[in-house]
C-alpha positions as CSV (number, residue, x, y, z in Angstrom):
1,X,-2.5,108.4,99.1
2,X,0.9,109.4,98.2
3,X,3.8,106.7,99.2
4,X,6.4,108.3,101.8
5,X,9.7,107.4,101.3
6,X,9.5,105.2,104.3
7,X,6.9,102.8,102.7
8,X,9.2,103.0,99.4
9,X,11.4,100.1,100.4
10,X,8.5,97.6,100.4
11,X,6.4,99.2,97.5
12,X,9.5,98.6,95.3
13,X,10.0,95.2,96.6
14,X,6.0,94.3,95.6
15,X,6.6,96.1,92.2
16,X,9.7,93.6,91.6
17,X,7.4,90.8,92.2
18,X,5.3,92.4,89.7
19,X,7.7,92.4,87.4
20,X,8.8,89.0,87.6
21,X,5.2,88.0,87.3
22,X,3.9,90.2,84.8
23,X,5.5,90.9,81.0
24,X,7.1,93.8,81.3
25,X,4.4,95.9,79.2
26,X,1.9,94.9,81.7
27,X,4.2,95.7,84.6
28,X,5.0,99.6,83.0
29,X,1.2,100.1,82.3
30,X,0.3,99.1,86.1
31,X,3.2,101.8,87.1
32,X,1.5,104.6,85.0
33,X,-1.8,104.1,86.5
34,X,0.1,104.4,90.1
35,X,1.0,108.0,88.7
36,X,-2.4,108.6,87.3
37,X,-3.7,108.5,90.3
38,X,-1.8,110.3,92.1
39,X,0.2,107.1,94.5
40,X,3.7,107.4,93.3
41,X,5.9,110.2,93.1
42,X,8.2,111.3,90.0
43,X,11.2,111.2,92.5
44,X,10.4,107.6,93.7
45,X,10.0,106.4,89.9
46,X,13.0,107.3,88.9
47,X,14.5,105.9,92.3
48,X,12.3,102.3,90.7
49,X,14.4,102.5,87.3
50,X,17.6,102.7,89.4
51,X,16.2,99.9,90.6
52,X,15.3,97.9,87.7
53,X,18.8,98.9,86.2
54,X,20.4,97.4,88.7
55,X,18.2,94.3,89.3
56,X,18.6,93.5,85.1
57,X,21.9,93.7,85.3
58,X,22.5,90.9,88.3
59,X,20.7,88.7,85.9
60,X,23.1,89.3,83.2
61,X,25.6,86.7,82.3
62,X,29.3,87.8,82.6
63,X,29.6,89.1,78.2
64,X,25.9,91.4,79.0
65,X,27.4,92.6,81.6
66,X,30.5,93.6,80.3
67,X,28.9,94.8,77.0
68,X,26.6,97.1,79.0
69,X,29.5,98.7,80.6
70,X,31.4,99.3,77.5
71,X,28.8,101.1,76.3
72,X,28.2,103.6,79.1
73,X,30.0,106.4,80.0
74,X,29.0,105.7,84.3
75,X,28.5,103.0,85.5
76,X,27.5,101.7,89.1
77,X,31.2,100.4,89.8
78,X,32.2,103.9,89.5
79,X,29.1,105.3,91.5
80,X,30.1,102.8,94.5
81,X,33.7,103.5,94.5
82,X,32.5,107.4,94.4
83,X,30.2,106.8,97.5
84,X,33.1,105.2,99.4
85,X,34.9,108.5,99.2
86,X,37.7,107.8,96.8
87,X,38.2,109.5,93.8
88,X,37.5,108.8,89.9
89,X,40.4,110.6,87.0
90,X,40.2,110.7,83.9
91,X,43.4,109.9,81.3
92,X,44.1,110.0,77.8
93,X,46.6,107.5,76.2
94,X,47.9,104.3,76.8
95,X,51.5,105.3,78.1
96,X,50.5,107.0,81.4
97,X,50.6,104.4,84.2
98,X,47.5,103.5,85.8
99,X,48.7,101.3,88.2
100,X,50.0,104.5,90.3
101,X,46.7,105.6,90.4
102,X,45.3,102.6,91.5
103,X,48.2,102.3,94.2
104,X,46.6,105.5,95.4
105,X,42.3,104.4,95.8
106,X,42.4,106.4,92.6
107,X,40.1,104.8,89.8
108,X,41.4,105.9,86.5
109,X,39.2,106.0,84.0
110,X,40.2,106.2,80.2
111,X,38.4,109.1,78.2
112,X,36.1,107.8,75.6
113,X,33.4,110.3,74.9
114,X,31.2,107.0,73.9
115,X,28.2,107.2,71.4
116,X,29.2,111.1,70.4
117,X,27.3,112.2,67.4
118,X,28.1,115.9,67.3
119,X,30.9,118.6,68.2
120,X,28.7,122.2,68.2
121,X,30.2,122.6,72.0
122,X,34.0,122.1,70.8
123,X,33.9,123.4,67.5
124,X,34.1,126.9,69.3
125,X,37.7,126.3,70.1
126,X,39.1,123.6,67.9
127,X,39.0,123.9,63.8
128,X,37.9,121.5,61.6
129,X,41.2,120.2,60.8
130,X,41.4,118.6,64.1
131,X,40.4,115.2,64.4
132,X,36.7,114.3,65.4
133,X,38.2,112.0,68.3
134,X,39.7,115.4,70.2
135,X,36.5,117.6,69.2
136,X,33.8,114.7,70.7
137,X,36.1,114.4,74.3
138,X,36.1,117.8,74.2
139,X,32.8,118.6,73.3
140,X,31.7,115.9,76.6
141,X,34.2,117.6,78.5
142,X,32.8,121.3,78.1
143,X,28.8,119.9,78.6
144,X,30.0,118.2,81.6
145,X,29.4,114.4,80.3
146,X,32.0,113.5,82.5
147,X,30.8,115.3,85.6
148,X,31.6,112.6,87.9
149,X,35.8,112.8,87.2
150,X,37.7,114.7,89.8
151,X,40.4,115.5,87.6
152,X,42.2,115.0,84.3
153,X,45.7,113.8,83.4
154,X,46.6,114.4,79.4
155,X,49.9,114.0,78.1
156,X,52.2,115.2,74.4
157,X,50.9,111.8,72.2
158,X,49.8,114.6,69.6
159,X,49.0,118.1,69.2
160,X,45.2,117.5,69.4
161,X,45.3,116.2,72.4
162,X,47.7,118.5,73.5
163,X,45.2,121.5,72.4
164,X,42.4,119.6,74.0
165,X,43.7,119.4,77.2
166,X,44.5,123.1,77.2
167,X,41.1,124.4,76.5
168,X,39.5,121.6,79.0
169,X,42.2,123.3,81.7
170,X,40.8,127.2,80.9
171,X,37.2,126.4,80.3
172,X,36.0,123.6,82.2
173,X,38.8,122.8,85.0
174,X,39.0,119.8,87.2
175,X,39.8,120.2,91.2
176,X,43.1,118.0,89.6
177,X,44.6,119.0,86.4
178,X,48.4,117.3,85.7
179,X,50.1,116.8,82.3
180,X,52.9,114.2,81.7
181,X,55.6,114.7,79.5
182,X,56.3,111.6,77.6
183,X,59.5,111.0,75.5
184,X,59.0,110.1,72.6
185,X,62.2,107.8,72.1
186,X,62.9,104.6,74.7
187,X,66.5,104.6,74.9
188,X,68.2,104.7,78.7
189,X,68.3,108.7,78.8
190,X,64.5,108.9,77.7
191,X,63.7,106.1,80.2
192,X,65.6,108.1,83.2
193,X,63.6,111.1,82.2
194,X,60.4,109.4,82.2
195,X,61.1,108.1,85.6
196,X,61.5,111.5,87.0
197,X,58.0,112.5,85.5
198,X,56.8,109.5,87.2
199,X,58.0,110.8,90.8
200,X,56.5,114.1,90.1
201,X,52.9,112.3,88.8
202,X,53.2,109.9,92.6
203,X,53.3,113.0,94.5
204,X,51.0,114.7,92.9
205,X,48.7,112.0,92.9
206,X,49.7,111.4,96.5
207,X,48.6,114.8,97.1
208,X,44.8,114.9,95.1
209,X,44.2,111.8,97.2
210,X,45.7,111.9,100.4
211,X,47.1,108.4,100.1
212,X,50.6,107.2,99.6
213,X,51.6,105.0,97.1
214,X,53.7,102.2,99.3
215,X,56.0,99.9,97.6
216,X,53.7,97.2,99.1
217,X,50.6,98.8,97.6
218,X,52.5,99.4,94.0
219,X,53.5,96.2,94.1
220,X,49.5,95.2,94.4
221,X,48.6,97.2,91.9
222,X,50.4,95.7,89.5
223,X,49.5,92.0,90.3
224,X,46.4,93.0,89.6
225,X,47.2,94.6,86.2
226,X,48.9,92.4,85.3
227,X,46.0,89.5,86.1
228,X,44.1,91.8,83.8
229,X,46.7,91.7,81.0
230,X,46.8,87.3,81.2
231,X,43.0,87.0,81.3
232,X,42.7,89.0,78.1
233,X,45.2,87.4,76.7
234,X,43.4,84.0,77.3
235,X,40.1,85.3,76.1
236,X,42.0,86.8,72.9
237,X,42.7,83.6,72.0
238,X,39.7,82.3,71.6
239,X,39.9,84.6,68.5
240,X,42.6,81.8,66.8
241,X,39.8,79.2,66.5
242,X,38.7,78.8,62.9
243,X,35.0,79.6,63.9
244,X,35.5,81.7,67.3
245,X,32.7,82.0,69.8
246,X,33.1,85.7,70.1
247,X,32.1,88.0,67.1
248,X,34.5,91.3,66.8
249,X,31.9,94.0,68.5
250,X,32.2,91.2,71.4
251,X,35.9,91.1,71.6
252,X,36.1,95.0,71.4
253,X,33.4,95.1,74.0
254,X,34.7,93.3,76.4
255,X,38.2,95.3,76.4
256,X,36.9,98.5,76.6
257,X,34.6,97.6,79.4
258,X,38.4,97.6,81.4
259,X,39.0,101.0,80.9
260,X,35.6,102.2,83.2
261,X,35.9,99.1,85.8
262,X,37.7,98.7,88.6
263,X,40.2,95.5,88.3
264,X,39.4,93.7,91.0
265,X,35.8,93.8,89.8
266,X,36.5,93.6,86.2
267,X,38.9,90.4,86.4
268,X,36.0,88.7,88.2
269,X,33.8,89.6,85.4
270,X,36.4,88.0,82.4
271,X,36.9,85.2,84.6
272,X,33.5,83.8,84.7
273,X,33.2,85.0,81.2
274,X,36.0,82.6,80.7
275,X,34.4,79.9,81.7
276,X,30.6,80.9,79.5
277,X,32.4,81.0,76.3
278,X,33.8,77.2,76.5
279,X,30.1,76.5,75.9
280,X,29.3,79.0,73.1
281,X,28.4,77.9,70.2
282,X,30.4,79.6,67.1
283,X,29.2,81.1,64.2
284,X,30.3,79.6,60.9
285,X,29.2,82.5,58.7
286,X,32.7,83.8,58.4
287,X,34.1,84.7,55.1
288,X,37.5,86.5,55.9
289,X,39.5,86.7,59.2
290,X,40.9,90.5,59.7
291,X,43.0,92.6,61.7
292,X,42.2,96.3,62.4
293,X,44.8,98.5,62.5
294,X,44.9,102.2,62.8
295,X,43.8,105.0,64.9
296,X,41.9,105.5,68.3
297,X,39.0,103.3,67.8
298,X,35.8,102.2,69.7
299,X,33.5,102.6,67.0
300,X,31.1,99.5,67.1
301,X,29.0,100.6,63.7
302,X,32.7,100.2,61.7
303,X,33.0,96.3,63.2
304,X,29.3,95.8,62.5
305,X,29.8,96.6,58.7
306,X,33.1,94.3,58.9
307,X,31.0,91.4,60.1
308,X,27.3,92.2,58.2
309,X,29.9,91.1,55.1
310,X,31.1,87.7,56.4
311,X,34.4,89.3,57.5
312,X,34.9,88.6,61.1
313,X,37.9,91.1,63.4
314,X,40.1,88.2,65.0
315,X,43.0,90.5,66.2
316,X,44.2,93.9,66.2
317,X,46.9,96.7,67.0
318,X,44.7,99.2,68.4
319,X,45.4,101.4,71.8
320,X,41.7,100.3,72.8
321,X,42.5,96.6,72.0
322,X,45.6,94.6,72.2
323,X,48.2,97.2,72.8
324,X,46.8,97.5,76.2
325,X,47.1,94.3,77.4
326,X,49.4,92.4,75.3
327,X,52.9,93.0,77.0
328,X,53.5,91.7,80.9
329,X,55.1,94.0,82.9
330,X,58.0,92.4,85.0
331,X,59.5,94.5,87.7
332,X,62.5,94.8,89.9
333,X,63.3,96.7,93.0
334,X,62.8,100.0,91.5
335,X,59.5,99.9,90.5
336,X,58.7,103.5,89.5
337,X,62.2,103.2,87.1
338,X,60.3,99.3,85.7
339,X,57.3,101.2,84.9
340,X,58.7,104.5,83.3
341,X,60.8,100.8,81.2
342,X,57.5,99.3,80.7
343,X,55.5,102.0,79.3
344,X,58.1,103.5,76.7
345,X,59.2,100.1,75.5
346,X,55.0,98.2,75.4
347,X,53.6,97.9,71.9
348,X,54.0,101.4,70.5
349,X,51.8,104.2,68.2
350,X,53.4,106.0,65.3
351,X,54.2,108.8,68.0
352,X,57.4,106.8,68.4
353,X,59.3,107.6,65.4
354,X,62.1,105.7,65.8
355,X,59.8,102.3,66.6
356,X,59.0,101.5,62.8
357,X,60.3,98.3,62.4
358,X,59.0,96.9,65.9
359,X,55.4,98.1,65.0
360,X,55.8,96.4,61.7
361,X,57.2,93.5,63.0
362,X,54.3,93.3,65.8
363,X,52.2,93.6,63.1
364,X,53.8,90.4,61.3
365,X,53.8,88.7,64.1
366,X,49.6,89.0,64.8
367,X,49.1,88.1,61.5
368,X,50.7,84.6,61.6
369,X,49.0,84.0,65.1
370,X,45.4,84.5,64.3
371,X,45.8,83.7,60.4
372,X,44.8,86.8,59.3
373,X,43.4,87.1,55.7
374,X,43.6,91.0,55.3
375,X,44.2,94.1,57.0
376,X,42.2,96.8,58.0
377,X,44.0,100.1,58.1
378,X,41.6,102.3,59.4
379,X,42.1,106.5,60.7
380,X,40.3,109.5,61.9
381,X,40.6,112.1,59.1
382,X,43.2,114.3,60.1
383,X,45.6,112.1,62.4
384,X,48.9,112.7,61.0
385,X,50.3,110.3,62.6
386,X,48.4,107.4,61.8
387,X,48.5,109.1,58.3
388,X,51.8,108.9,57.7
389,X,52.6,105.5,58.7
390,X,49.9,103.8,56.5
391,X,52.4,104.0,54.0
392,X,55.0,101.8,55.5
393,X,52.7,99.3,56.8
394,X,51.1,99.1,53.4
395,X,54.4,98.2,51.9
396,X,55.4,95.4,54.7
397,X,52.5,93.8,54.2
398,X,51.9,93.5,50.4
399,X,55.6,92.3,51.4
400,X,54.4,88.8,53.0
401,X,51.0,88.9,50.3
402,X,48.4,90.2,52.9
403,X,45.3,92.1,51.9
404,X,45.1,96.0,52.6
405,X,42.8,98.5,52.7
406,X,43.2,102.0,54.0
407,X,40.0,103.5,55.1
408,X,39.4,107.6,56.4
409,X,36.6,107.8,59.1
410,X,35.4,110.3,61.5
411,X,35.4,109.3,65.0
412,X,31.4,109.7,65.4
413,X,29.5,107.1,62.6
414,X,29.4,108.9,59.0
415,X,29.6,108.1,55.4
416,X,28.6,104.4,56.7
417,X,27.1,103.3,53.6
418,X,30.4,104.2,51.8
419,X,32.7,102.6,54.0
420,X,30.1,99.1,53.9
421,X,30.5,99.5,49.7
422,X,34.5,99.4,50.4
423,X,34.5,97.0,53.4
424,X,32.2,94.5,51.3
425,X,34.5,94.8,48.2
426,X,37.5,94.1,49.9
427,X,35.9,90.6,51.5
428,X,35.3,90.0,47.8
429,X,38.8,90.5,46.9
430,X,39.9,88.2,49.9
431,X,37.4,85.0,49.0
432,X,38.3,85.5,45.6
């Protein structure tokens, strides 16, 4: 007898008990003699591992959890704030303000087209001298990967992203499409101009949502930013103990889990992770403490290489790591004017010409807190940007004696085995 979906509620709640009894081997070959004979439907097993996702991840500790959603491009924080009606967009870059999204019961969701091996789709439009990063969001973007975004906001950090954005507008296009002009320089006239693009981005978010960004609500969504920004500042710095409790794919883990979560939910989550790691017990096998440096990066394999070799990532300048949540924003009266301030003058990317010296300085300044041994300068093949200031941060830092390497990489894992012989030499020359 086939089970209706009526009697599905309390087959699934015998089946749990099953599974709680029973190893899980056990448990899967009872549920494929079920569909042997003919009592449970494809429809309902699929509705059981929704289930079983959702019941294994209550049972997680706060770092599983936060892992598994780092590593996923949906999750069910964004399926739950999707069934309440309210709307999920997509962003590229670090200097577009979320918190007037989130002002707006918009979840914004930074693009990461995570665990991307290929770019057949993408490589249609864009050439092979454009970096792997662009090709793999685009490549997601044209097979719908990200088919639960209701729109896309891209802005001018470089002309990859720039092409990107146009063929993801002509080919695949959102119900909301915006682009924000950034200035790339942070004096008052660039700040004034920023703020005007920021009036133009409210209403138009205003409009996609059919809420209005208050003062009051603003004003929320920043405390809770900002929350964000001192909790991963507190758990970064676990990261200055001489054997921290967090290994590097951890640390990156957990910040990129922030970029898919809502805040409210995600502070919760680094809160009570807070409180497991005071208990962890640390690895000694650490060789070298490092820094990464460099371009876009999310690339778990690269870290995993880094620490197979003793070495261990303590800190970093990356747009998926520190840069996000290292400066606090403080406010005045004119809070669309403090957040056009904020965002032009946080921790900056070489797209900021004119910001050499702070970005070196930064730099300096990371290396002394977490007493870093060496530096990682890692970049996609084909970012000019990050290309051209390798040079200059080479130079500061054979300046105050520290270790460098620069290292070429595609966005998707490649040539692994011969950045593990250069990664593994470097160590050497560090412990020498």
């Amino acid at each position: 007898m086939f089970l209706q979906d009526d009697d599905f509620p309390h087959a699934l709640s015998q089946w749990l008990i099953f599974y709680n009894t029973f190893e899980k081997s056990i448990f899967l070959y009872y549920l494929s003699s079920l569909m042997r004979q003919g009592r449970i439907f494809t429809k309902q097993l699929k509705n059981l591992e929704i289930a079983f996702e959702k019941r294994k991840y209550e049972h997680m500790d706060n770092l599983s959890k936060l892992i598994d959603l780092s590593t996923k491009l949906d999750n069910e924080y964004i399926e739950k704030w999707k069934q309440q009606g309210r709307k999920v967009i997509g962003f590229f870059c670090s200097y577009i303000p979320e918190e007037i999204m989130y002002a707006s019961d918009i979840l914004p969701y930074r693009i990461r087209p995570t665990k991307c091996t290929q770019t057949k789709e993408a490589d249609i439009y864009m050439s092979n001298v454009n970096c792997t990063f662009a090709r793999c969001c685009l490549d997601y973007g044209l097979r719908e990967k990200f088919s639960f975004l209701d729109g896309l906001i891209s802005m001018n950090s470089c002309d990859h992203i720039r092409r990107l954005y146009d063929i993801w507008r002509l080919k695949r296009p959102l119900p909301f499409m915006h682009f924000l002009s950034v200035p790339h320089l942070n004096h008052r006239r660039a700040i004034e101009w920023y703020k005007d693009e920021l009036k133009i981005f409210k209403d138009a978010i205003e409009k996609q949502s059919g809420v209005s960004v208050t003062q009051d609500k603003l004003e929320k969504a920043i405390e809770i930013y900002n929350r964000t920004r001192r909790l991963l500042r507190k758990f970064s710095e676990v990261m200055k103990q001489d054997f921290p409790p967090i290994t590097g794919i951890e640390y990156l883990n957990v910040i990129l889990a922030s970029f898919v979560t809502p805040k409210e939910q995600y502070n919760q989550l680094l809160e009570g992770l807070l409180e497991e790691i005071k208990v962890r017990k640390a690895s000694s096998n650490l060789k070298a403490r490092l820094m990464l440096i460099g371009s876009a990066f999310d690339q778990l394999e690269f870290i995993k290489i880094i620490e197979d070799s003793n070495g261990r990532v303590v800190t970093d300048t990356l747009c998926f790591g520190s840069r996000f949540y290292y400066d606090i924003f403080e406010s005045d009266s004119d809070l669309i004017g403090s957040l056009a301030k904020f965002y032009l003058h946080k921790a900056s990317c070489p797209r900021f010409s004119e910001a050499v010296k702070e970005r070196l300085d930064f730099i300096v300044e990371k290396i002394r807190e977490f007493r870093v041994d060496g530096a990682i300068y890692q970049r996609i093949r084909y970012c000019n940007l990050w290309g051209g200031e390798a040079f200059l941060t080479k130079k500061k830092l054979e300046e105050i004696g520290i270790p460098f390497i620069n290292l070429e990489r595609e966005y998707y894992p490649t040539a692994l085995g011969a950045l593990r012989t250069r990664v593994e030499a470097f160590i050497e020359r560090i412990v020498k």
